[in-house]
N, CA, C and O atoms as a Maestro MAE file, in Angstrom:
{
 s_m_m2io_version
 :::
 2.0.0
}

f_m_ct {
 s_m_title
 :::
 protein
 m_atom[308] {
  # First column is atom index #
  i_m_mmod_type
  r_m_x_coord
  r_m_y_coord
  r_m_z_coord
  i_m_residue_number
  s_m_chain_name
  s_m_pdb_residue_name
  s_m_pdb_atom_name
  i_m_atomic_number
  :::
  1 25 15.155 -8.848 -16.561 1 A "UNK " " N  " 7
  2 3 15.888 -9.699 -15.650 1 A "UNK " " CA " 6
  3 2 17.247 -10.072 -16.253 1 A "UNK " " C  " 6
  4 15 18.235 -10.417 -15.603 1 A "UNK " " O  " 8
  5 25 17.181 -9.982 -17.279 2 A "UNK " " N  " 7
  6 3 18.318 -10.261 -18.273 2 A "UNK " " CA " 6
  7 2 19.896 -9.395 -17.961 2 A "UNK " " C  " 6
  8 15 21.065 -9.739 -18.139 2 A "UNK " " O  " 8
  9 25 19.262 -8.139 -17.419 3 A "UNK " " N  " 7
  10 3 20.328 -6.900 -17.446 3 A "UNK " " CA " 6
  11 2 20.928 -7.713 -16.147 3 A "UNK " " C  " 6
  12 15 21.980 -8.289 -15.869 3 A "UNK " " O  " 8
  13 25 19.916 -7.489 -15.633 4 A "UNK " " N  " 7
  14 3 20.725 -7.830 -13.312 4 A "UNK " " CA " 6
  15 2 20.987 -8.869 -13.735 4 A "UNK " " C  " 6
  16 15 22.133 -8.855 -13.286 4 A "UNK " " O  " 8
  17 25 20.896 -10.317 -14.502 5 A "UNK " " N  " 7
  18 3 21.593 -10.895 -14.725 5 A "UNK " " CA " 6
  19 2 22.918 -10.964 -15.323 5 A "UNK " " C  " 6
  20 15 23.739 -11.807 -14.963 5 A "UNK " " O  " 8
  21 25 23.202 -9.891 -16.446 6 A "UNK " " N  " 7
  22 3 24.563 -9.807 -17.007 6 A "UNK " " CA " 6
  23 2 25.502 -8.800 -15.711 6 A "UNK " " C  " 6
  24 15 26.652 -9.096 -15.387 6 A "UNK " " O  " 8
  25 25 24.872 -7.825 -15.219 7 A "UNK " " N  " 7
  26 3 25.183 -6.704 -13.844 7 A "UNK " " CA " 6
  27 2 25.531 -8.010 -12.870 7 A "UNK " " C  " 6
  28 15 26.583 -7.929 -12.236 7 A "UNK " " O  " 8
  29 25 24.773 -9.130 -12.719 8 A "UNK " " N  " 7
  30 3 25.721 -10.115 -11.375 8 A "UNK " " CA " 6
  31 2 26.950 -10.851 -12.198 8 A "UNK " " C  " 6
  32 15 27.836 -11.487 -11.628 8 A "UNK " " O  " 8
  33 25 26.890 -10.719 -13.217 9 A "UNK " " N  " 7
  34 3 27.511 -12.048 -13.624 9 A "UNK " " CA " 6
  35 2 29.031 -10.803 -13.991 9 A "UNK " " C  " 6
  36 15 30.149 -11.184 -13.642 9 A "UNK " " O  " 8
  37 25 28.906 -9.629 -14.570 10 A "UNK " " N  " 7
  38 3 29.956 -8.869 -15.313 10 A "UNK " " CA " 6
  39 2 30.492 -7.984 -14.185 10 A "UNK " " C  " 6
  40 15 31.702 -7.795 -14.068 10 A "UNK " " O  " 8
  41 25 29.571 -7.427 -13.333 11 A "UNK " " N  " 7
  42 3 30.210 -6.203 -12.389 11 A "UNK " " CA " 6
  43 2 30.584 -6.832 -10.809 11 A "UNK " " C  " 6
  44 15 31.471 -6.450 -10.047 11 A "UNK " " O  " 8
  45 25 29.622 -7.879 -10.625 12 A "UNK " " N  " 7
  46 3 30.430 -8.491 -9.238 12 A "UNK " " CA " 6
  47 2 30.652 -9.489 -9.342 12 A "UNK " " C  " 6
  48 15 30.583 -10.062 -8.255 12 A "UNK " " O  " 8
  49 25 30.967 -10.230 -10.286 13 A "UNK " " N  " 7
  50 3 31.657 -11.706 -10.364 13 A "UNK " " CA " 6
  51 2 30.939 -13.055 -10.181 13 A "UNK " " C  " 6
  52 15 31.514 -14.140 -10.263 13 A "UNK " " O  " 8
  53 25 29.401 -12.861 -9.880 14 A "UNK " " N  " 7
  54 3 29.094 -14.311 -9.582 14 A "UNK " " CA " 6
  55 2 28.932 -15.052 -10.741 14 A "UNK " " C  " 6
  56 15 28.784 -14.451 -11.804 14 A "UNK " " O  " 8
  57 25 28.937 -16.526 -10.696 15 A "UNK " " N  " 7
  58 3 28.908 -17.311 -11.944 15 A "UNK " " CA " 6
  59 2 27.781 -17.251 -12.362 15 A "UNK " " C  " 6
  60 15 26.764 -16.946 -11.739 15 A "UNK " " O  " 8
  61 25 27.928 -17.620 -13.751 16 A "UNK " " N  " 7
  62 3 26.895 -17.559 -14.683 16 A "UNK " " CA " 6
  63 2 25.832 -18.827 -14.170 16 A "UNK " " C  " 6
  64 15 24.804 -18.925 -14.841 16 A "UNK " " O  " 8
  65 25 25.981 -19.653 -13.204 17 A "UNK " " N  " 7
  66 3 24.787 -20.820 -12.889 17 A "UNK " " CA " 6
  67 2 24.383 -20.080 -11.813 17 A "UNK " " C  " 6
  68 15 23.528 -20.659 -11.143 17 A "UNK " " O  " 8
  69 25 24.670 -19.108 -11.456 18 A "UNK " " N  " 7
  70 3 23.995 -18.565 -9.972 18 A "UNK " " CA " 6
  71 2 23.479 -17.558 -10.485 18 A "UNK " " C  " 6
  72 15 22.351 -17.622 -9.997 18 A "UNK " " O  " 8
  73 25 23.490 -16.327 -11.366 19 A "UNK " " N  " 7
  74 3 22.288 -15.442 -11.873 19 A "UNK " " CA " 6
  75 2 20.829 -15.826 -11.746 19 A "UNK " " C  " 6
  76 15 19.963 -15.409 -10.977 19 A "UNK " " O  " 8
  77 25 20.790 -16.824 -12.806 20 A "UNK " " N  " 7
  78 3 19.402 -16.950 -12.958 20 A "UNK " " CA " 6
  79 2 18.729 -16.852 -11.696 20 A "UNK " " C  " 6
  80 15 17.550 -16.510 -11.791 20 A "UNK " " O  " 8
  81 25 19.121 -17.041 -10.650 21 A "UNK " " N  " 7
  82 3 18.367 -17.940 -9.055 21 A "UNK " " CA " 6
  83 2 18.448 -16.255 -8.596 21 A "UNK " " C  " 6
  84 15 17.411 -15.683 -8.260 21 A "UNK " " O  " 8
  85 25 19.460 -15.701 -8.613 22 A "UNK " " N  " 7
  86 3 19.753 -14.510 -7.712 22 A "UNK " " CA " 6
  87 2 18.849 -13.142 -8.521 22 A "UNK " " C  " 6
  88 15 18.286 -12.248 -7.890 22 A "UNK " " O  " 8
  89 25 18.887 -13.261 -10.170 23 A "UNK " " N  " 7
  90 3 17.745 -12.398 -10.407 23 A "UNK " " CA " 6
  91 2 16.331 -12.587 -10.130 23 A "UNK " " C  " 6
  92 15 15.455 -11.731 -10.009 23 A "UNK " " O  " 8
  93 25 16.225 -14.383 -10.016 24 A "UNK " " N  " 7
  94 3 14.607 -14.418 -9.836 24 A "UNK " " CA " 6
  95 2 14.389 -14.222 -8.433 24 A "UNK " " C  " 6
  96 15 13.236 -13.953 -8.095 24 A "UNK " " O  " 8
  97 25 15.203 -14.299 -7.624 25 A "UNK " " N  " 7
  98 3 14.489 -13.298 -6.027 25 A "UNK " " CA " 6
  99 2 14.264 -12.400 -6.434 25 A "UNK " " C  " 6
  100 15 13.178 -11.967 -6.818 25 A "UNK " " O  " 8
  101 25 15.690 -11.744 -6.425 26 A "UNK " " N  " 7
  102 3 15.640 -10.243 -6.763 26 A "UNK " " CA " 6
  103 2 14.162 -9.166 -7.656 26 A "UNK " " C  " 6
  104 15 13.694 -8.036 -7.521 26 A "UNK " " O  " 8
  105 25 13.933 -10.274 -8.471 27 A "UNK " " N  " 7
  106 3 12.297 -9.756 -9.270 27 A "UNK " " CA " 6
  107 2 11.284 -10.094 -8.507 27 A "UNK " " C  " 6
  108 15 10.271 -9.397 -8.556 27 A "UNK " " O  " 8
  109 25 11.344 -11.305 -7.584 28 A "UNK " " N  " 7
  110 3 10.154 -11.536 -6.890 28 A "UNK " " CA " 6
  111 2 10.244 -10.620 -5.886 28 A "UNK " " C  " 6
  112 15 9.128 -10.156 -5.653 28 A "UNK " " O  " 8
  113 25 11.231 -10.089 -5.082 29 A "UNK " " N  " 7
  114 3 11.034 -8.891 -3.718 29 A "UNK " " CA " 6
  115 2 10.916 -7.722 -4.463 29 A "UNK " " C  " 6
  116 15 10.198 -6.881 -3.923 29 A "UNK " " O  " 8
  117 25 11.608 -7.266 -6.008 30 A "UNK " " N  " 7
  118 3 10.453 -6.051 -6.667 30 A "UNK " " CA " 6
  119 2 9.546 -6.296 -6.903 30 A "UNK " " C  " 6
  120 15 9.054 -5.168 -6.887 30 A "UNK " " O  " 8
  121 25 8.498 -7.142 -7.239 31 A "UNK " " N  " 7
  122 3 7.317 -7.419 -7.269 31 A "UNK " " CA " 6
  123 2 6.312 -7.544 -5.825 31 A "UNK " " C  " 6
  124 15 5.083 -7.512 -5.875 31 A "UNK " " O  " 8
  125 25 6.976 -7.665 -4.771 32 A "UNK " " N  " 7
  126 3 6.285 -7.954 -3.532 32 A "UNK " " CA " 6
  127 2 6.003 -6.420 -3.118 32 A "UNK " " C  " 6
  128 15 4.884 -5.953 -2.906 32 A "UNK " " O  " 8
  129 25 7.638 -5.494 -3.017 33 A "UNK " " N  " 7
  130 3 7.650 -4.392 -2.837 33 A "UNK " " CA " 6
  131 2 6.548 -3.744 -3.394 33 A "UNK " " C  " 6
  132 15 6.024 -2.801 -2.799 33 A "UNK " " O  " 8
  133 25 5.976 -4.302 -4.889 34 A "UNK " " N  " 7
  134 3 5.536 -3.023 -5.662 34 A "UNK " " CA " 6
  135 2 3.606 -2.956 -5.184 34 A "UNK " " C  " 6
  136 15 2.812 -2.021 -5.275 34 A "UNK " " O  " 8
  137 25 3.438 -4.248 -4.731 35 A "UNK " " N  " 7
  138 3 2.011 -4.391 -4.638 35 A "UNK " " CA " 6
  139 2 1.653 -3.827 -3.046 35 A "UNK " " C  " 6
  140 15 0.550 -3.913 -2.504 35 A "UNK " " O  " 8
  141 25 3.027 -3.165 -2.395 36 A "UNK " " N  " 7
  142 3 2.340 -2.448 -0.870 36 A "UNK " " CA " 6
  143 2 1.585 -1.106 -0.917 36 A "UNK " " C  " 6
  144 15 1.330 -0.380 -1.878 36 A "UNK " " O  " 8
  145 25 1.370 -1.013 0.068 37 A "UNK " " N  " 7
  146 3 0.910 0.481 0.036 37 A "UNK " " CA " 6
  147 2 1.760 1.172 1.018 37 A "UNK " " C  " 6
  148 15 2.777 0.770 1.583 37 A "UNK " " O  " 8
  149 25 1.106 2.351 1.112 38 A "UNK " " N  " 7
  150 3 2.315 3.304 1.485 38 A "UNK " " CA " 6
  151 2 3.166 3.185 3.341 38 A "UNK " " C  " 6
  152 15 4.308 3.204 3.800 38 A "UNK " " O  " 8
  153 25 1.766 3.068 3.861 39 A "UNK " " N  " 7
  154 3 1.998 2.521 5.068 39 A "UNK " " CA " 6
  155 2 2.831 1.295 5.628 39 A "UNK " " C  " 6
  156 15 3.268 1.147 6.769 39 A "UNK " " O  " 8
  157 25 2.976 0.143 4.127 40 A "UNK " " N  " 7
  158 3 3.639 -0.492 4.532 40 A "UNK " " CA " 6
  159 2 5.174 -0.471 3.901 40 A "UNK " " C  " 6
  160 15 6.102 -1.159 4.327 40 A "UNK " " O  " 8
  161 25 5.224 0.193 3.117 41 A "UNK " " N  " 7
  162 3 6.548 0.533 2.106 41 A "UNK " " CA " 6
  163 2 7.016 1.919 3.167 41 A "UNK " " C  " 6
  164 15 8.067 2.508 2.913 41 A "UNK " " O  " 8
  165 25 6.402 2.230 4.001 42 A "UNK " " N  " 7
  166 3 7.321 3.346 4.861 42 A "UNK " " CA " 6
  167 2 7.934 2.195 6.075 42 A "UNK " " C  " 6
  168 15 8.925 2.376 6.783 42 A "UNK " " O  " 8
  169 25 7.263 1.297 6.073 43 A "UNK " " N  " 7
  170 3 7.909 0.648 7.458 43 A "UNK " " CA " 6
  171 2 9.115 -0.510 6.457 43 A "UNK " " C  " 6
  172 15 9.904 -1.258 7.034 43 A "UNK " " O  " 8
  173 25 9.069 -0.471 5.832 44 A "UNK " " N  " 7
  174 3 10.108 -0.800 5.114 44 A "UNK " " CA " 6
  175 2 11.389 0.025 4.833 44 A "UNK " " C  " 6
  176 15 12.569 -0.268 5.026 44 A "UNK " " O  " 8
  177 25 10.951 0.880 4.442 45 A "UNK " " N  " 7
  178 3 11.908 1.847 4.535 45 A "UNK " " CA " 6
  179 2 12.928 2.458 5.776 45 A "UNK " " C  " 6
  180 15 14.073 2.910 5.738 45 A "UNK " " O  " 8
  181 25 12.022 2.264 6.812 46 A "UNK " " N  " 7
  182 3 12.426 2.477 8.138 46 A "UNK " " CA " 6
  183 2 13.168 1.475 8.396 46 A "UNK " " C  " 6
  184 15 14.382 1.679 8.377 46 A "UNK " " O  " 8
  185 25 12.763 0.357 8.654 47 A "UNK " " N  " 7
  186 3 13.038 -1.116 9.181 47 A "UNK " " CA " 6
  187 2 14.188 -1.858 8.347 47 A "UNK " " C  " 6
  188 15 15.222 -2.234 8.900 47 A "UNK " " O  " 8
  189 25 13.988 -2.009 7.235 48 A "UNK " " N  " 7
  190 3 14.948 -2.704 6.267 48 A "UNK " " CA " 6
  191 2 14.794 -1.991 4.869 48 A "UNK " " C  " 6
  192 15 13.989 -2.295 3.989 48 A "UNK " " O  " 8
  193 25 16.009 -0.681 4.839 49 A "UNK " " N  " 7
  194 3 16.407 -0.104 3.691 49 A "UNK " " CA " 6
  195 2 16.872 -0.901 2.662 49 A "UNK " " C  " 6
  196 15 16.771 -0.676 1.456 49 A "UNK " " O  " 8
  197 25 17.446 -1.952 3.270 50 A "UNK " " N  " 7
  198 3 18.846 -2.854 2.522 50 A "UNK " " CA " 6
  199 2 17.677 -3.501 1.343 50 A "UNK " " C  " 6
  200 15 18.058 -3.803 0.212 50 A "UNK " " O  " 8
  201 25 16.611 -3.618 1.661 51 A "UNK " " N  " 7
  202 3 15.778 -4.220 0.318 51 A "UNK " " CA " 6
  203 2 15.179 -3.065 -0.375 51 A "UNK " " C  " 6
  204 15 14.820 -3.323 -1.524 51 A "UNK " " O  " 8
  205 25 14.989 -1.914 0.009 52 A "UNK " " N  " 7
  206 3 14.851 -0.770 -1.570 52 A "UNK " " CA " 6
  207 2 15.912 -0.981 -1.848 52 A "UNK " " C  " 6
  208 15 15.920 -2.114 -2.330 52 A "UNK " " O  " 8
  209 25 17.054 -0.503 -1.847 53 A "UNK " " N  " 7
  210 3 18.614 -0.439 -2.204 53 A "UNK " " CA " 6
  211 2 18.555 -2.130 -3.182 53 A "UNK " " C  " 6
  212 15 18.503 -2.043 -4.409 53 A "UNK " " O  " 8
  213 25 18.563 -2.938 -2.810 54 A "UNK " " N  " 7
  214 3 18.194 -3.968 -3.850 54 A "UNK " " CA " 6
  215 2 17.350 -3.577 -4.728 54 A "UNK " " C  " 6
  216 15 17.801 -2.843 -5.607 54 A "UNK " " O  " 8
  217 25 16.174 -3.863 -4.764 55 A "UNK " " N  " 7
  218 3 15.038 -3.238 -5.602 55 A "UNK " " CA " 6
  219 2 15.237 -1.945 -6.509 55 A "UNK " " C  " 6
  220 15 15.050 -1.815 -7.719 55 A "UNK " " O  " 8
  221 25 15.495 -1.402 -5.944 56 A "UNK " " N  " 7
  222 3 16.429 -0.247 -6.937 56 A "UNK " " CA " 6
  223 2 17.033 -0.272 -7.584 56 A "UNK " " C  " 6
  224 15 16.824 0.448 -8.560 56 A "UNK " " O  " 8
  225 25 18.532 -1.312 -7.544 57 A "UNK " " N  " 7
  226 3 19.189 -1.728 -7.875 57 A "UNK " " CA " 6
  227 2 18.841 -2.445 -9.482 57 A "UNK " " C  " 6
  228 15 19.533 -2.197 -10.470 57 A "UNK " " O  " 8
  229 25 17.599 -3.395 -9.497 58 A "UNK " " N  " 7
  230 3 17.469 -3.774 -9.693 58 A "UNK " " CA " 6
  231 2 16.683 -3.310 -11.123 58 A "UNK " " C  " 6
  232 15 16.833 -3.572 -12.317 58 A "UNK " " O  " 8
  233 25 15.486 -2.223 -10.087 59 A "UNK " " N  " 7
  234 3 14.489 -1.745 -11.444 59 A "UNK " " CA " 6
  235 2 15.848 -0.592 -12.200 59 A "UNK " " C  " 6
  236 15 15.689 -0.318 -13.389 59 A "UNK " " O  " 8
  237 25 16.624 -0.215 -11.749 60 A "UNK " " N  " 7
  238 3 17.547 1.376 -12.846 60 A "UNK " " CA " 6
  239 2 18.445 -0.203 -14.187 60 A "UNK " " C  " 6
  240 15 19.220 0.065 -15.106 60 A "UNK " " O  " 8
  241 25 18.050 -1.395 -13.873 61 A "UNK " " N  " 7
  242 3 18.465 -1.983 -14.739 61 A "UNK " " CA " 6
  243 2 17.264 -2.620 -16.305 61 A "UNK " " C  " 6
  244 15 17.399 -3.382 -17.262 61 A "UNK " " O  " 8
  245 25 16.345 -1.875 -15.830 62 A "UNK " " N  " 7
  246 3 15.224 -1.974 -16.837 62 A "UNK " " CA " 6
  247 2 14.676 -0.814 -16.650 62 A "UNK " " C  " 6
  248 15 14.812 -0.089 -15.664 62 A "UNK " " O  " 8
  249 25 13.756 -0.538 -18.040 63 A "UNK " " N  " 7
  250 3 13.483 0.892 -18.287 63 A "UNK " " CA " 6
  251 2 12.292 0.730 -17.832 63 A "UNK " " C  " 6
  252 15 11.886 1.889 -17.746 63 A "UNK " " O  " 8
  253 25 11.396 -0.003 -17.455 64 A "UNK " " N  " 7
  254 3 9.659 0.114 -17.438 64 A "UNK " " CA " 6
  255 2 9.480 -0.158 -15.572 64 A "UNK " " C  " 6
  256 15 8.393 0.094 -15.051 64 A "UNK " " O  " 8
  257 25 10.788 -0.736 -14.630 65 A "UNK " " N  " 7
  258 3 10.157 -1.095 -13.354 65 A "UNK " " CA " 6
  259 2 10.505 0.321 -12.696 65 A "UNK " " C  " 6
  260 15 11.284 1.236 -12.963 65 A "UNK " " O  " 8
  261 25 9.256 -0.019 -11.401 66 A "UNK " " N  " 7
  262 3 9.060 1.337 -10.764 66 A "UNK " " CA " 6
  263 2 10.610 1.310 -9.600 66 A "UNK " " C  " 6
  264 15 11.161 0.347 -9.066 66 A "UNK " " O  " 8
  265 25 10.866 2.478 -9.555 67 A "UNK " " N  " 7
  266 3 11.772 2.538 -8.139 67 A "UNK " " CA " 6
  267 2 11.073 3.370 -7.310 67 A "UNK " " C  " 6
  268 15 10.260 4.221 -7.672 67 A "UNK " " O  " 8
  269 25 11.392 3.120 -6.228 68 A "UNK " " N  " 7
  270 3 10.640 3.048 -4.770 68 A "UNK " " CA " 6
  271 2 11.470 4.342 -4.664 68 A "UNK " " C  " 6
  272 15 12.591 4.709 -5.016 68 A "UNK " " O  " 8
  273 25 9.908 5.114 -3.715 69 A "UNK " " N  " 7
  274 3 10.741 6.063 -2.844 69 A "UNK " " CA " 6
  275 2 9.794 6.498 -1.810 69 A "UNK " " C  " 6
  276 15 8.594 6.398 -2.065 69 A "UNK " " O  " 8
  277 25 10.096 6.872 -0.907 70 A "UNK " " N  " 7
  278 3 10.227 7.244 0.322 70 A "UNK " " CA " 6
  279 2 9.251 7.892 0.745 70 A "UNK " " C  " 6
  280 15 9.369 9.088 1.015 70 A "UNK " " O  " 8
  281 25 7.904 7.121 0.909 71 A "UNK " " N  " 7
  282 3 6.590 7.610 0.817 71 A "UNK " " CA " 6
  283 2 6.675 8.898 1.985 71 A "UNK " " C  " 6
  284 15 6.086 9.911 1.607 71 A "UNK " " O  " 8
  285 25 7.260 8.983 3.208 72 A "UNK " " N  " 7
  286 3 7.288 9.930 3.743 72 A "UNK " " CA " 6
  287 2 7.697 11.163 3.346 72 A "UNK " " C  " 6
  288 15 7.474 12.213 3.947 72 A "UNK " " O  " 8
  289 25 8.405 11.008 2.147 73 A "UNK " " N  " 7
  290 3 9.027 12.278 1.244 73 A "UNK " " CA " 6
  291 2 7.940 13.364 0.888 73 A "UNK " " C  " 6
  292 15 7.821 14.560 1.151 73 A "UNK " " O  " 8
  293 25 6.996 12.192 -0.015 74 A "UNK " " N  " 7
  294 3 5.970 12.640 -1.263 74 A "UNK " " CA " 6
  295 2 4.527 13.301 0.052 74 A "UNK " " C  " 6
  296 15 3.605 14.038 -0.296 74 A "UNK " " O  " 8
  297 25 4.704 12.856 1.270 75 A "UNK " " N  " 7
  298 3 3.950 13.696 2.253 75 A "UNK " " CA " 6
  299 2 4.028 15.423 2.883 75 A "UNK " " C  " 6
  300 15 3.269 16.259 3.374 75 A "UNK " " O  " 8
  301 25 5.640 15.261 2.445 76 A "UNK " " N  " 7
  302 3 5.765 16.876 2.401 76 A "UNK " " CA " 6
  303 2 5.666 17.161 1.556 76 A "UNK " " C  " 6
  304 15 5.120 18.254 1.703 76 A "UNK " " O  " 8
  305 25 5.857 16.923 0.037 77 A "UNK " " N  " 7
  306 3 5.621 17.404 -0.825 77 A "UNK " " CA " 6
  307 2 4.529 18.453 -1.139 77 A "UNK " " C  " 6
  308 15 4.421 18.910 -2.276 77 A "UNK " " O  " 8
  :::
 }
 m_bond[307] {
  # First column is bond index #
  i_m_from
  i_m_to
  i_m_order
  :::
  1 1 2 1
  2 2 3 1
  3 3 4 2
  4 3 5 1
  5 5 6 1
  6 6 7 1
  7 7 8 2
  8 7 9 1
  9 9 10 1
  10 10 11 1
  11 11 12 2
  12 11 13 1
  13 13 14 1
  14 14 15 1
  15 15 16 2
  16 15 17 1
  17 17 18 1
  18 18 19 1
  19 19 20 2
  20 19 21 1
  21 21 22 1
  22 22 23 1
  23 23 24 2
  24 23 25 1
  25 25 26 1
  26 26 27 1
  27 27 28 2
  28 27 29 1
  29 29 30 1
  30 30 31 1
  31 31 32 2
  32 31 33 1
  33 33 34 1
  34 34 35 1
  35 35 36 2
  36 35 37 1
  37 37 38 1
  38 38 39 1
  39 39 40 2
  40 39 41 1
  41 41 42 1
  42 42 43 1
  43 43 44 2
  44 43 45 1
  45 45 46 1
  46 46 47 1
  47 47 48 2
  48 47 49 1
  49 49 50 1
  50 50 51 1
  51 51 52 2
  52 51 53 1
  53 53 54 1
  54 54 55 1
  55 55 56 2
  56 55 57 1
  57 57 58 1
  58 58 59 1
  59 59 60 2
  60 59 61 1
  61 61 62 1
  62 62 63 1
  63 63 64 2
  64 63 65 1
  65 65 66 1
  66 66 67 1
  67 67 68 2
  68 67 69 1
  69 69 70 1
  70 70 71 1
  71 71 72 2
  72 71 73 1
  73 73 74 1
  74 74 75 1
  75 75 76 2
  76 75 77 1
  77 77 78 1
  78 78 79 1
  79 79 80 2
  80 79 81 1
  81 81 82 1
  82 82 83 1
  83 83 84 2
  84 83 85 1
  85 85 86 1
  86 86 87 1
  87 87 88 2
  88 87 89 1
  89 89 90 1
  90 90 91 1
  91 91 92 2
  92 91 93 1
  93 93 94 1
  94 94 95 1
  95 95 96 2
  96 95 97 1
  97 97 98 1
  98 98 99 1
  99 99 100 2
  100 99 101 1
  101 101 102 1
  102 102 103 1
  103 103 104 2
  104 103 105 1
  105 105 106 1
  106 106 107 1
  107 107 108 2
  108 107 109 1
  109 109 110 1
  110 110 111 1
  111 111 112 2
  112 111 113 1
  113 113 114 1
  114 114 115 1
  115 115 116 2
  116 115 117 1
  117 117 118 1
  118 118 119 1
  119 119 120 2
  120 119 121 1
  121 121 122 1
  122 122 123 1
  123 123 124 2
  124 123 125 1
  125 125 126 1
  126 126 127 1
  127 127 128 2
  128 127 129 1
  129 129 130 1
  130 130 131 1
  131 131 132 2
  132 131 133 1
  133 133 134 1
  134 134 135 1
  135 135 136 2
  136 135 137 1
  137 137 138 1
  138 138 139 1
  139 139 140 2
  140 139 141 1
  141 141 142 1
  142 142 143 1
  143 143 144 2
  144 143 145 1
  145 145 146 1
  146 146 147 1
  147 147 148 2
  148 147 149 1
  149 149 150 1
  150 150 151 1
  151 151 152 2
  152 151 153 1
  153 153 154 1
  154 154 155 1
  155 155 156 2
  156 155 157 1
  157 157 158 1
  158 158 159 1
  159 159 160 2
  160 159 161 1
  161 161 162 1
  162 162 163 1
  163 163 164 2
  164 163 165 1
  165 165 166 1
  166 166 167 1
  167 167 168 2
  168 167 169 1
  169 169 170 1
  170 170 171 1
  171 171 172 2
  172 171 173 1
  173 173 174 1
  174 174 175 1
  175 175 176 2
  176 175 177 1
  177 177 178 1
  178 178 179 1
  179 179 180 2
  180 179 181 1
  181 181 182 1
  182 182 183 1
  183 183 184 2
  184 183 185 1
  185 185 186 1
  186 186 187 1
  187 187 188 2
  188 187 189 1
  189 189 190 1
  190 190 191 1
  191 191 192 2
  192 191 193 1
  193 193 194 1
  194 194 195 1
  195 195 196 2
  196 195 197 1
  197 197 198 1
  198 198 199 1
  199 199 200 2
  200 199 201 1
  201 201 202 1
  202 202 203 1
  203 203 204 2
  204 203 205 1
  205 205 206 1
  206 206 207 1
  207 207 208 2
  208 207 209 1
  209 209 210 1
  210 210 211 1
  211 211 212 2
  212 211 213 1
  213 213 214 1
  214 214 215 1
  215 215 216 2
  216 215 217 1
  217 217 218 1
  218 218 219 1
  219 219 220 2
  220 219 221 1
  221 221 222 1
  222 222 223 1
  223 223 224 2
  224 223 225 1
  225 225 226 1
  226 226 227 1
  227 227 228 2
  228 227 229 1
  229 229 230 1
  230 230 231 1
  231 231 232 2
  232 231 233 1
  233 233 234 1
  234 234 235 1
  235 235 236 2
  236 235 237 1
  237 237 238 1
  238 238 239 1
  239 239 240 2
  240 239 241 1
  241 241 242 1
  242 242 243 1
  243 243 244 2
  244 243 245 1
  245 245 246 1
  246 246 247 1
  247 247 248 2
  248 247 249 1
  249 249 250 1
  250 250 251 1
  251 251 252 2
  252 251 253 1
  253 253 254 1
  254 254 255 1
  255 255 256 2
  256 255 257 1
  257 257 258 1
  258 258 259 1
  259 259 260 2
  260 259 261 1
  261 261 262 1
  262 262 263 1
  263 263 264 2
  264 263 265 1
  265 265 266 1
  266 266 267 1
  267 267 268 2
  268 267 269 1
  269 269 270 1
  270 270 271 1
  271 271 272 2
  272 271 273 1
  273 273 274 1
  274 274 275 1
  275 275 276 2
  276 275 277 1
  277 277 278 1
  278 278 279 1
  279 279 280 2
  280 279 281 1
  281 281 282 1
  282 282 283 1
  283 283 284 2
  284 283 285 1
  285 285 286 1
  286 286 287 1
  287 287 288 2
  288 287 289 1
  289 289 290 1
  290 290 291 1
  291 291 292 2
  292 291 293 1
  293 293 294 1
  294 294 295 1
  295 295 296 2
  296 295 297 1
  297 297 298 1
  298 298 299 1
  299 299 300 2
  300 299 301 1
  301 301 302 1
  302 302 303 1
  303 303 304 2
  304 303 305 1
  305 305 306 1
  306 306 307 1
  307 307 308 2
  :::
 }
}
């Protein structure tokens, strides 16, 4: 949380008293994201991209969180 915290505070300007608040959503909707299943992480995907694109955002700033993808993908696979 540390990284998306220095990433809000260094690459888009918000102040350093507003990180803390804006990474701990940001970890709680990757954490909400991560406990769906596929059926419901596709209607997400469909419906409101704009929160993978966060979440994403979020886990390529730590090495161990999962990034989301596009369960309809891994069906053709």
């Amino acid at each position: 949380m540390q990284n998306y915290q220095k990433l809000l505070r260094e690459s888009v300007g918000i102040a350093d008293t507003r990180t803390f608040s804006l990474a701990a959503a940001v970890d709680n909707l990757h954490s909400a994201l991560s406990r769906l299943d596929n059926h419901n992480l596709e209607r997400v995907f469909i419906m409101m991209p704009e929160m993978i694109e966060v979440a994403n955002a979020y886990a390529a700033e730590s090495n161990c969180l999962r990034h989301f993808r596009d369960p309809r993908i891994s069906k053709v696979e």
